[in-house]
C-alpha positions as CSV (number, residue, x, y, z in Angstrom):
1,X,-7.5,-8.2,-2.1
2,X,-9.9,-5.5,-1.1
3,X,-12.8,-7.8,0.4
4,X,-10.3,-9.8,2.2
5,X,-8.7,-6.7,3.4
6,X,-11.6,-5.3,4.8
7,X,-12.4,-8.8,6.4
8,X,-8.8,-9.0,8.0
9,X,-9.8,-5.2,9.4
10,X,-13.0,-6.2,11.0
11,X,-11.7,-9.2,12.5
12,X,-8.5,-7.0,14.0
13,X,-6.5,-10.1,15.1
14,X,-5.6,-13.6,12.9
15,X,-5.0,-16.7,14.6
16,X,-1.8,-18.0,12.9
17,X,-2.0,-22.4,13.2
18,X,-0.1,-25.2,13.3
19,X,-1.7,-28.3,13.2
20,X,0.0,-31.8,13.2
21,X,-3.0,-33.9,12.8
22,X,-5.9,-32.8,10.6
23,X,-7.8,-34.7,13.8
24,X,-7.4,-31.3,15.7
25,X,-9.1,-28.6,12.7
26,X,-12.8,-29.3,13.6
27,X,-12.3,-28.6,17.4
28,X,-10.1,-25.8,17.1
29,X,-11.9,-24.6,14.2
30,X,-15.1,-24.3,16.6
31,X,-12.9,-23.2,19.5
32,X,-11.9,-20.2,17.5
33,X,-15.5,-19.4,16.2
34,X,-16.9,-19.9,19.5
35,X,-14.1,-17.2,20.7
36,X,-15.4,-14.7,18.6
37,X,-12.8,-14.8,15.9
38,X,-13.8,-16.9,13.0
39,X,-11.1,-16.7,10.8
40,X,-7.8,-19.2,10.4
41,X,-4.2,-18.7,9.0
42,X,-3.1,-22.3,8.9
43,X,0.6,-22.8,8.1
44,X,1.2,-24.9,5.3
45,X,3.7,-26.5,6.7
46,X,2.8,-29.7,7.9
47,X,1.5,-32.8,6.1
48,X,-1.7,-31.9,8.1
49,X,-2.0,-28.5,6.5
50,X,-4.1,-29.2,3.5
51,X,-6.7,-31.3,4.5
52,X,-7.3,-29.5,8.0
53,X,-8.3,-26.1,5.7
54,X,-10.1,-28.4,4.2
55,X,-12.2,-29.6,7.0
56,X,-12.6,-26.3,8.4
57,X,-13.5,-24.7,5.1
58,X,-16.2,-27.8,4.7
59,X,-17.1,-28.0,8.2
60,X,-17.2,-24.2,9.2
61,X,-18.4,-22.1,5.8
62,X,-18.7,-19.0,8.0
63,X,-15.0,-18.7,8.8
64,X,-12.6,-17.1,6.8
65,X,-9.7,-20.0,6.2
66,X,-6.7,-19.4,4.2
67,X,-3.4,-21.3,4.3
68,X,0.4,-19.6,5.6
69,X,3.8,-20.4,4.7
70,X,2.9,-20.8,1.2
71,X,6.5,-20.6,-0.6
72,X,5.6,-22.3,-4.3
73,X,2.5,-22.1,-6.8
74,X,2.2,-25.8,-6.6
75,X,1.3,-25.3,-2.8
76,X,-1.1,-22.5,-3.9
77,X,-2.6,-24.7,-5.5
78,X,-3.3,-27.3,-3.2
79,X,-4.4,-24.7,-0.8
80,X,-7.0,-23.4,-2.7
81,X,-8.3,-26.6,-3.9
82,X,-8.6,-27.2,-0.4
83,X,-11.1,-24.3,0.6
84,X,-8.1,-21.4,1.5
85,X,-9.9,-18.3,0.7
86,X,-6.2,-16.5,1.2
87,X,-2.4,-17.0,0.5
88,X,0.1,-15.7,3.2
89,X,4.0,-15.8,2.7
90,X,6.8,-15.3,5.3
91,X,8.7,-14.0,2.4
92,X,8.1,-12.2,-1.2
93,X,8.6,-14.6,-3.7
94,X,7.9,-12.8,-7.2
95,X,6.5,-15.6,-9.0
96,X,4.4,-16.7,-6.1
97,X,3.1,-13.4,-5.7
98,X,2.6,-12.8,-9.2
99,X,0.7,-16.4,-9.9
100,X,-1.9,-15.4,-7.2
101,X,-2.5,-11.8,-8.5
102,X,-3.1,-13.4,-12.4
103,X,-5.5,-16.2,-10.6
104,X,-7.1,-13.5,-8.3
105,X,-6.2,-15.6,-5.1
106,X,-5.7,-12.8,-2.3
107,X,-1.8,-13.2,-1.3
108,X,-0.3,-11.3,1.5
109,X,3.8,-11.7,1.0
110,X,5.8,-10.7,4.1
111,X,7.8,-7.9,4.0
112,X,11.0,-6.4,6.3
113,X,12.5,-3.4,4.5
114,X,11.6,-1.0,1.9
115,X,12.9,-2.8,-0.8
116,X,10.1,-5.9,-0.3
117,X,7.4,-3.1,-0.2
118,X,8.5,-1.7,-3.4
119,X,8.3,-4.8,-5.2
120,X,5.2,-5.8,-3.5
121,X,3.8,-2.1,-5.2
122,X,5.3,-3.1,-8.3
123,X,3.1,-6.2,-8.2
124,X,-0.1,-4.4,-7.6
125,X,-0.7,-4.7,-3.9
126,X,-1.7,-2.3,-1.3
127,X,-1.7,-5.1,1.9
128,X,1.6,-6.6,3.1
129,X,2.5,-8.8,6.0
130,X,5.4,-7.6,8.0
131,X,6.8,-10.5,9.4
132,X,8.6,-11.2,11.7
133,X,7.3,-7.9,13.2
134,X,8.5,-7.9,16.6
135,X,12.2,-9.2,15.4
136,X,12.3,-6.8,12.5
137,X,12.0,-3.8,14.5
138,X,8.0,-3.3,15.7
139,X,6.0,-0.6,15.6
140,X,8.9,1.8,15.0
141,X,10.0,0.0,11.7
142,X,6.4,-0.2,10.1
143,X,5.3,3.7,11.3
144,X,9.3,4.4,9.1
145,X,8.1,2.7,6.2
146,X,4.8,3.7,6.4
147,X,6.0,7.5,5.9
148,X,7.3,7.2,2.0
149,X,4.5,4.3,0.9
150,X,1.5,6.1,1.7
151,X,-0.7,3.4,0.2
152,X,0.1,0.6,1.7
153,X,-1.0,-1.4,5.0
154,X,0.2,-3.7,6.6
155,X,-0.5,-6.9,8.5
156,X,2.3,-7.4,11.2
157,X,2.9,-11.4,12.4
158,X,5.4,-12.2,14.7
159,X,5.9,-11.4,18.6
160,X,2.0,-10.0,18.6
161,X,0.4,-10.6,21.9
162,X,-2.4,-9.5,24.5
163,X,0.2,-6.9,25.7
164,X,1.3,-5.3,22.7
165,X,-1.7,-6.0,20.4
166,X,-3.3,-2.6,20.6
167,X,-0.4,-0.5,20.2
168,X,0.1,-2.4,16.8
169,X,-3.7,-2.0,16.1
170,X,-3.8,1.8,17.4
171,X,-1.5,2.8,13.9
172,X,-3.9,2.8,11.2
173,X,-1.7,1.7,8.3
174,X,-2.3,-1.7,10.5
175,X,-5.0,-3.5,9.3
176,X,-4.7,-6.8,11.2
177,X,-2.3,-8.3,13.4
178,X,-1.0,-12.2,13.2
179,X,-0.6,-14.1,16.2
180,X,-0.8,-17.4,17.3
181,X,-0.4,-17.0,21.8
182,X,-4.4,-18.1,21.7
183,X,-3.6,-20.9,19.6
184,X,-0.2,-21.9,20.8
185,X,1.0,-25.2,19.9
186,X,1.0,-26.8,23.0
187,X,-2.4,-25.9,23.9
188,X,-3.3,-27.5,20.8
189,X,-1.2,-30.7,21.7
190,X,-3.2,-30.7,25.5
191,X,-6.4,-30.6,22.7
192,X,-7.3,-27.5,25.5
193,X,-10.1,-26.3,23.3
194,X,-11.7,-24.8,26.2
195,X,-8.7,-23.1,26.6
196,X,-8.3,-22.0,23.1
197,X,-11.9,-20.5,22.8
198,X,-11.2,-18.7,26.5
199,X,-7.9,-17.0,25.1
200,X,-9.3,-16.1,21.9
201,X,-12.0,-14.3,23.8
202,X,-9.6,-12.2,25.6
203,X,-8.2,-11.5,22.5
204,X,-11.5,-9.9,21.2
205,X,-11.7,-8.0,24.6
206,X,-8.4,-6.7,24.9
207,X,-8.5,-5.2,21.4
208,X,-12.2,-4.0,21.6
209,X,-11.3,-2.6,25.1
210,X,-15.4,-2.1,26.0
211,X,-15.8,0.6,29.3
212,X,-18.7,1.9,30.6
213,X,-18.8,5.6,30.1
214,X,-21.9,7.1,31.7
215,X,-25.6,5.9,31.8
216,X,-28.4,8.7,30.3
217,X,-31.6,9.1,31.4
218,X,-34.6,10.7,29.6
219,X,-36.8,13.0,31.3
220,X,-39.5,15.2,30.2
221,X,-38.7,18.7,30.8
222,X,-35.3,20.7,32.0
223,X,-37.2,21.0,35.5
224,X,-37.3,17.2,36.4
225,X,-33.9,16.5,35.1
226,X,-32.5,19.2,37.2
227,X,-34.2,17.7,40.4
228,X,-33.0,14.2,40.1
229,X,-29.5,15.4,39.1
230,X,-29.6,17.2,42.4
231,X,-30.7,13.9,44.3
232,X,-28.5,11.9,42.6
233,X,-25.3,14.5,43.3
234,X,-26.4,14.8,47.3
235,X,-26.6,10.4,46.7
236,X,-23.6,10.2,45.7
237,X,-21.7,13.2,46.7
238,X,-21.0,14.8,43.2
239,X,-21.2,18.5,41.6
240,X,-24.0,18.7,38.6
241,X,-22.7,19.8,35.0
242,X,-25.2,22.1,33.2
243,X,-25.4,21.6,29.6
244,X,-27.4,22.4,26.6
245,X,-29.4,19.5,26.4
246,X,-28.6,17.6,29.6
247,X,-27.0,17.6,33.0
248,X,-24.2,15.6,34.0
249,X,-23.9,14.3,37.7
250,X,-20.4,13.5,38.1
251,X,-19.2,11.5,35.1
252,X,-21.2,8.4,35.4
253,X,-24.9,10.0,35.0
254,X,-26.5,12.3,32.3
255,X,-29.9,13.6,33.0
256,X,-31.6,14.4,29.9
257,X,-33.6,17.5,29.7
258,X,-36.1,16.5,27.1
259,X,-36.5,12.4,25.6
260,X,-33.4,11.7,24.3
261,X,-32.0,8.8,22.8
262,X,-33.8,5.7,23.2
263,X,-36.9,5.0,25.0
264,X,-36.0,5.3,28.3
265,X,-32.5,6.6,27.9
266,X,-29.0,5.2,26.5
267,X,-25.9,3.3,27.7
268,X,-22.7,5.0,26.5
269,X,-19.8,2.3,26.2
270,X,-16.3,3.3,24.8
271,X,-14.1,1.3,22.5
272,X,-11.0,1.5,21.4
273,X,-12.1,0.9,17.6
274,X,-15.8,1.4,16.3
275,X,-15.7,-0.4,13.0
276,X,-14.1,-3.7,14.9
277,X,-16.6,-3.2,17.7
278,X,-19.6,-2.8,15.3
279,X,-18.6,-5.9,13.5
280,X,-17.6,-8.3,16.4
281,X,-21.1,-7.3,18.3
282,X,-23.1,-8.0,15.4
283,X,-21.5,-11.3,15.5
């Protein structure tokens, strides 16, 4: 589960799909790529299930595609057969669980209380879903459970949105959040691909949460730093910082006092999670 796990992490956020008509995988499939998050929980529920993994999986090697709602072997089966490089559950089902581990097909059973997560470490995982997050009591509930199972992460589905996404994401026993709002089903049924791909990279945004910190500039000695920080500060009406290797004018400028970073200078930009912003940029 490891490499899958550490996929899940990088990505930060899962879309979670229904699709009625296998018609709709190859657009949404490039909606969702396009948006920055190539990855696909698609619920095994419908007829359509199956062979949309399979078109996305064919059509789309990059993305990682694995199949939800998977409640018996036989429909592991299928799933995999089909190109689902991951089983999700809403529930722990022993012999599910167990038929995936002795396969080595990555499974991530939904869990609710203590009791799942202690058969889910009986089974030899250290990744659960939480589902349904919101509905089972949130943040509070996972950060109580969390305490006593210091191994285990989870994966929270259910109720996840732009506005509560990062508070999930800010507890580190998190390592993904589920959520379908950029892939609702009636943007789907309006075929709003545009749509999709536009939500999806608000989704990416919203978690990444990119602000511009300060701009630095290089300069060759401690003398001409200090002189442009003191234009820049009467410019702009702000009190110069004196450190040890620059000079700050206000917040938004650092004056280098010898060639710093980069040729020129640097460009510092916060996030709210390096790894995840490391991964989604290289993208």
């Amino acid at each position: 589960m490891s490499n899958i796990a550490d996929k899940f992490e990088e990505l930060g956020v899962i879309p979670v799909v229904v699709l009625n008509d296998s018609k709709d995988a190859l657009p949404l499939a490039k909606a969702l790529v396009e948006g920055g998050l190539p990855c696909a929980e698609v619920t095994f529920r419908t007829e359509a299930a199956e062979e949309s993994i399979r078109i996305m999986s064919e059509q789309f090697p990059e993305m990682l595609v694995g199949a939800g709602t998977v409640l018996t072997t036989e429909q592991v089966d299928r799933a995999v057969n089909a190109g689902a490089k991951f089983i999700v559950s809403p529930g722990l089902n022993p012999k599910v669980v167990k038929y995936c581990v002795e396969k080595g097909i990555p499974v991530t059973p939904g869990c609710s209380n203590p009791s799942d997560v202690e058969v889910a470490i009986e089974l030899g995982l250290d990744v659960v879903k939480f589902f349904p997050a919101e509905a089972a009591g949130g943040l509070s509930m996972i950060k109580s459970m969390a305490a006593p199972y210091v191994n285990m992460k989870f994966m929270p589905t259910g109720g996840i949105n732009a506005k509560n996404l990062t508070n999930y994401l800010d507890f580190n026993k998190i390592i993904a959040c589920g959520g379908s709002w950029m892939v609702s089903k009636d943007l789907v049924a309006a075929k709003d691909w545009a749509g999709i791909t536009a939500l999806t990279k608000e989704a990416v945004s919203t978690m990444l949460g990119f602000k511009l910190l300060h701009v630095g500039v290089n300069n060759a000695s401690e003398e001409a730093a200090a002189s442009d920080s003191a234009k820049f500060a009467t410019l702009l009406g702000q009190d110069v910082k004196v450190g040890n290797s620059s000079m700050f004018v206000g917040s938004l400028i650092e004056m280098m006092k010898n060639p710093g970073r980069g040729t020129c200078g640097h460009i510092a930009i916060q996030t709210n999670y390096l790894t995840r912003a490391m991964y989604h940029l290289e993208k």
